[in-house]
C-alpha positions as CSV (number, residue, x, y, z in Angstrom):
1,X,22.3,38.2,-16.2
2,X,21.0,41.7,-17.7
3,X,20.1,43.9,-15.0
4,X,16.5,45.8,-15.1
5,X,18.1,49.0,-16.7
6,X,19.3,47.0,-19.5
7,X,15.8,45.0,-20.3
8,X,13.7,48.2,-20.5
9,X,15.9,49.3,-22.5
10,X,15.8,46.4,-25.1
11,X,12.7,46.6,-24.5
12,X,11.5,49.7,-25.5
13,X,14.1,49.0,-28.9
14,X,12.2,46.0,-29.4
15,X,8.9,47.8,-29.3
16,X,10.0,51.2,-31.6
17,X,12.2,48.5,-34.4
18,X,8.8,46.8,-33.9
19,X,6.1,49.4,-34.3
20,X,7.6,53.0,-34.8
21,X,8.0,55.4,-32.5
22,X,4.6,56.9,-32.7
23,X,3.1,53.4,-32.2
24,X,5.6,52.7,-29.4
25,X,4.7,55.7,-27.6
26,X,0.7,54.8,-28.1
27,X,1.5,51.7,-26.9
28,X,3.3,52.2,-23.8
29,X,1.0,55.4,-23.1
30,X,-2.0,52.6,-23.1
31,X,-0.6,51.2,-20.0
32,X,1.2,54.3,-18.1
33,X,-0.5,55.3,-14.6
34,X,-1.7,59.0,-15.2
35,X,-1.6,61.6,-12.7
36,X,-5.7,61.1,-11.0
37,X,-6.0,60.0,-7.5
38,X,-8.4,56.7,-8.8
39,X,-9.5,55.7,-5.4
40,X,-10.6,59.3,-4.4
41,X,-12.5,59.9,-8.1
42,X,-14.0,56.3,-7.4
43,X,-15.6,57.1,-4.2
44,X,-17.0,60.7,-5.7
45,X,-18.2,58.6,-8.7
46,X,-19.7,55.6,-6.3
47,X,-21.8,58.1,-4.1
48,X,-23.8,59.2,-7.2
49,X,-24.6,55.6,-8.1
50,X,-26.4,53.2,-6.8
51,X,-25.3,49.4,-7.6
52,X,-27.4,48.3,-9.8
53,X,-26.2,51.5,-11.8
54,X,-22.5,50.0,-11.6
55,X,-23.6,46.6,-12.6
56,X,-25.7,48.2,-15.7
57,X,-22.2,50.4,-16.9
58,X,-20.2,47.3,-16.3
59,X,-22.7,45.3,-18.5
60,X,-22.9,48.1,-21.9
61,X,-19.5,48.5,-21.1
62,X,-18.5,44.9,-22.4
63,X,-20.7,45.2,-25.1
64,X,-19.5,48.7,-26.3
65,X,-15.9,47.0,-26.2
66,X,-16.1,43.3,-27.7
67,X,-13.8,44.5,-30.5
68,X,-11.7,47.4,-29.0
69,X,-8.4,45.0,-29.6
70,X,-9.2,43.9,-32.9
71,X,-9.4,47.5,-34.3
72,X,-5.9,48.2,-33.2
73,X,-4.8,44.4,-34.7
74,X,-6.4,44.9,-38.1
């Protein structure tokens, strides 16, 4: 059995044999936390909207982004 060290490892050979290192880095990048308290900036960002305002972003939202993964595929 590999121990966790050794499949991040392979995994992040995997991903730069696979894609480069400049894609490997996007990649991973995509889904690394940053360094932004979310819940605090999501209660300043709440107070200045009401719901319906939420639902409407959530809405255009989805429509701005129905082909955000296919521009990276392609």
């Amino acid at each position: 059995m590999k121990t966790q060290n050794e499949i991040i490892e392979q995994g992040y050979k995997a991903l730069v044999d696979s894609l480069g290192v400049v894609d490997a880095i996007r990649f991973i990048q995509h889904f690394s936390p940053g360094e932004v308290n979310y819940t605090e900036e999501h209660y300043q960002w709440l107070k200045q909207k009401s719901l319906n305002d939420v639902f409407q972003d959530i809405e255009q939202l989805g429509k701005d982004n129905l082909d955000q993964y296919q521009k990276v595929i392609e």
